[in-house]
N, C-alpha and C positions, 0 to 999 in steps of 0.2 A: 091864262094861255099867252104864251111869249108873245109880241108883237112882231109885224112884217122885219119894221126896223133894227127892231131888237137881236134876230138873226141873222141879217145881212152885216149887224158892226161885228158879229162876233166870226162869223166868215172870214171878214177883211181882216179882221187880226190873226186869225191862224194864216190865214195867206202870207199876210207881212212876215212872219214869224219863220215861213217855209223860206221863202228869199232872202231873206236878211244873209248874208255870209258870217260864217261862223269866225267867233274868234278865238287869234292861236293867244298861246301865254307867252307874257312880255310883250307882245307889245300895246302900243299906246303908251310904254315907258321913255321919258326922257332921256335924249343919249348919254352918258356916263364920261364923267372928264377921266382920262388915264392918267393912273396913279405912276408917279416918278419913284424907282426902285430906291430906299432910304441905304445908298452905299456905305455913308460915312457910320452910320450908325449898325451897321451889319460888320463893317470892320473892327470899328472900336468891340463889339463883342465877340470879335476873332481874335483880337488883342488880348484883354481879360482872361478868356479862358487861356487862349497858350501862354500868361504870365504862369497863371493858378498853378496848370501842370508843370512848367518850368520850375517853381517855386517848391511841389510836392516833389518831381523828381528832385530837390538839391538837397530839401529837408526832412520829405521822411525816412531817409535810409538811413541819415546822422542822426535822426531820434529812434530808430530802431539799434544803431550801434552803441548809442547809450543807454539805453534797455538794456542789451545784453552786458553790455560791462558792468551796471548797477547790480546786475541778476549773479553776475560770474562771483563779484568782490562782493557779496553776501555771504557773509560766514555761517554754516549752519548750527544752529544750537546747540546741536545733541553734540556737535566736536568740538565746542569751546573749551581750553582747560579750565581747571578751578581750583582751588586748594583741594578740593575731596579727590578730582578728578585730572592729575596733573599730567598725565601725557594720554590726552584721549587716540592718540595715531596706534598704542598697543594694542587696538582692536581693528587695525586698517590692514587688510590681508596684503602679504608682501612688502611689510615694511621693514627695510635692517636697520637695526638698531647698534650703535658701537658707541664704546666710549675713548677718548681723546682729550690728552692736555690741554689745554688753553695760553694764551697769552706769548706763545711762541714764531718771533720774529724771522724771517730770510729776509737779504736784500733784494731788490729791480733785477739783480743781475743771476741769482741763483733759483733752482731750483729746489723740488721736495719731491722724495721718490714714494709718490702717496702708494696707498694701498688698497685704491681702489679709486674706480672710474664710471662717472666724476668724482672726485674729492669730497669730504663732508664731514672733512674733519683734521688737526693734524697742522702741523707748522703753517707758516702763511706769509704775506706781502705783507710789513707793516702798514702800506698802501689798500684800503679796500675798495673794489667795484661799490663806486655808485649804486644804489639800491633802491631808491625812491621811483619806485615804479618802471625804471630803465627796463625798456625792451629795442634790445642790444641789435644792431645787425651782422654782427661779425663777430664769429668767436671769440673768447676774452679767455686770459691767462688764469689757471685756476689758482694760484696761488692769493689770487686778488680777489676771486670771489668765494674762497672757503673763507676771508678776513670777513667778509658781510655776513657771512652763513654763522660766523662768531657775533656780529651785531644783532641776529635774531631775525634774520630774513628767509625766504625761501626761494631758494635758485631752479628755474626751470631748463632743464636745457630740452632741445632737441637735435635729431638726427635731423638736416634738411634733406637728403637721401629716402628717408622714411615718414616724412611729415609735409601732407604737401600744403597749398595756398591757403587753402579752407582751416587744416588742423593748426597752422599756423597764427590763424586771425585768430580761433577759439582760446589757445594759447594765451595769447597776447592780450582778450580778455581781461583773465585774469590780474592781470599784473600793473596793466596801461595807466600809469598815474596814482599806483598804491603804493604807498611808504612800505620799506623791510621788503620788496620785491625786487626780484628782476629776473630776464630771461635772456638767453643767448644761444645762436646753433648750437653746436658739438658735433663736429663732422668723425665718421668714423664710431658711432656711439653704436652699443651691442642693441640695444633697445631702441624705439621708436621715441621716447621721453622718458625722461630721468628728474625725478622733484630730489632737492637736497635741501635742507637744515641742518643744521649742529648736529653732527651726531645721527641722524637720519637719514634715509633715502629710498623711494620709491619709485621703480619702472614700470611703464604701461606702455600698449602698444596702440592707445589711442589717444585721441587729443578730448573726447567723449567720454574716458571713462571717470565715473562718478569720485572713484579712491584719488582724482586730482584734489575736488573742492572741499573731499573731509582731510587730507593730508594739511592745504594750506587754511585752513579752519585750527586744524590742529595745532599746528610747529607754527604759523608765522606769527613773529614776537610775544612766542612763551614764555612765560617769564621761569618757568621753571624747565627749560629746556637747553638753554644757551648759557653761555657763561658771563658776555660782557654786557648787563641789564643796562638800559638806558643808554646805550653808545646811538651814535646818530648814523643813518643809515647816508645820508648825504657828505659826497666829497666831487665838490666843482672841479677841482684838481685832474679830477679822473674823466680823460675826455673818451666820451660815450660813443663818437664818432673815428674815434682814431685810438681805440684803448691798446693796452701793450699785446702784442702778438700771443696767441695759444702756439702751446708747441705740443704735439704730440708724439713727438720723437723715443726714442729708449732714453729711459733714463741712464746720466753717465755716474760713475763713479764718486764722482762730486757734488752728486746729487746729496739732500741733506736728510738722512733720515728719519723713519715716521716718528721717533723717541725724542726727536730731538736734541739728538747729541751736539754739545760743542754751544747751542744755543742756550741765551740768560733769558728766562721767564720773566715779561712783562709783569709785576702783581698788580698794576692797577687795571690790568683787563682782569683780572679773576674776580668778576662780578655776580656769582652766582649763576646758576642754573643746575638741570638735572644731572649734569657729570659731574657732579659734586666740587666743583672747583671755587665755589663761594658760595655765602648765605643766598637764597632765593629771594631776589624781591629788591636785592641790596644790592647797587654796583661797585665796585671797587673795596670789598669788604670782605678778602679771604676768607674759607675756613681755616680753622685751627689745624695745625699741621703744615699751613703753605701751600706745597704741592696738592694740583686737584689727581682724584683717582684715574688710574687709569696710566697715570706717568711712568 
């Protein structure tokens, strides 16, 4: 049995226990020194990131641009020619095909009353449009660029009329820095784009359509399609910024005919190709007979 004492210590302690004041949370903690906002180092990582996106805006859209050109200047396989398979564009729906002498000269000053627009084939500038990839801003004289379309290149024109900013970048794709290429408006053009090679030619009315990358798969520097094999597609000579005017005027009377009359056939252009105007594969090594077909 509890003692007297024994009951009155344990009284006194719930008693204490009732009076004591309750305590809140926090405190009896020591007061907290204020923390100094670290500005310079919130800045430097203001800095950092807007370099980062400075730097992603300046260079991802220049490695997306070269994406697309890598992608464009991809030749597809199935349209490569080969000896088995020497003019794979005979299966590119819409393509005309003609044939035309080679190695026939006009002067700077004359013209050729071609027989069809654009040209792609048929007398020429001794002079030819730069070809190494030139993408032209101003029209250029066709007599200079049917001379490249003889070196084995393919001539893009377009309407800029019908071809706006966008079809123009796709365009230019293509061609931006690849040898046996080039491209230039054509104001006045029946079609939205016109591709030409030696002897070829294809219109489309988009800068999307697919018959662009199997035509320049096909024709550019065929060796069994062009006549002068191995001509170089570069002429510094030819300034890319100021080239000789396009005329599209009627042709005059003194225009030089698509036959070539009056003109002497260069034979060291008769290098071969599908118009039979030399061995394939051989530059400057006529066929037998001289004259290529077609003359």
């Amino acid at each position: 049995m509890p003692s007297r004492t024994s009951a009155t210590s344990a009284k006194a302690v719930r008693a204490a226990g009732k009076s004591s004041p309750s305590r809140k949370t926090g405190k009896g903690k020591l007061p907290g020194k204020k923390r100094d906002t670290p500005w310079v180092l919130i800045g430097a990582g203001v800095a950092i990131v807007a370099l980062i996106g400075l730097l992603a805006y300046s260079i991802v859209p220049k490695y997306l641009d070269q994406a697309a050109i890598r992608e464009a200047q991809t030749d597809l396989k199935e349209w490569v020619p080969s000896k088995e398979n020497q003019d794979p564009s005979a299966k590119i729906a819409g393509v005309v095909k003609m044939e035309y002498p080679a190695g026939l000269h006009v002067a700077a000053t004359q013209r050729v009353a071609y027989d069809k627009t654009p040209a792609f084939g048929g007398p020429h500038d001794g002079a030819w449009a730069n070809c190494t990839g030139t993408v032209y801003a101003k029209p250029i004289r066709m007599e200079n660029a049917v001379h490249s379309l003889e070196h084995g290149a393919v001539w893009i024109a377009y309407n800029p009329d019908k071809v706006d900013a966008a079809g123009v970048q796709t365009l230019s794709n293509f061609v931006k820095g690849r040898q046996y290429s080039l491209m230039s408006p054509y104001p006045g053009l029946d079609s939205a784009i016109s591709l030409q090679s030696w002897g070829h030619q294809l219109k489309v009315d988009s800068a999307d359509d697919a018959r662009i990358k199997q035509f320049i798969s096909a024709l550019r520097e065929n060796p069994y399609a062009y006549p002068e094999v191995g001509a170089s597609c570069s002429n510094p000579i030819f300034d890319a910024n100021n080239p000789p005017p396009f005329d599209s005027s009627p042709y005059g009377p003194e225009a030089v005919p698509m036959d070539g009359k009056g003109l002497t056939q260069d034979q060291t252009e008769l290098g071969g190709g599908g118009t039979g105007s030399g061995i394939p594969g051989l530059p400057n090594i006529p066929m037998p007979g001289g004259l290529p077909q077609g003359q």
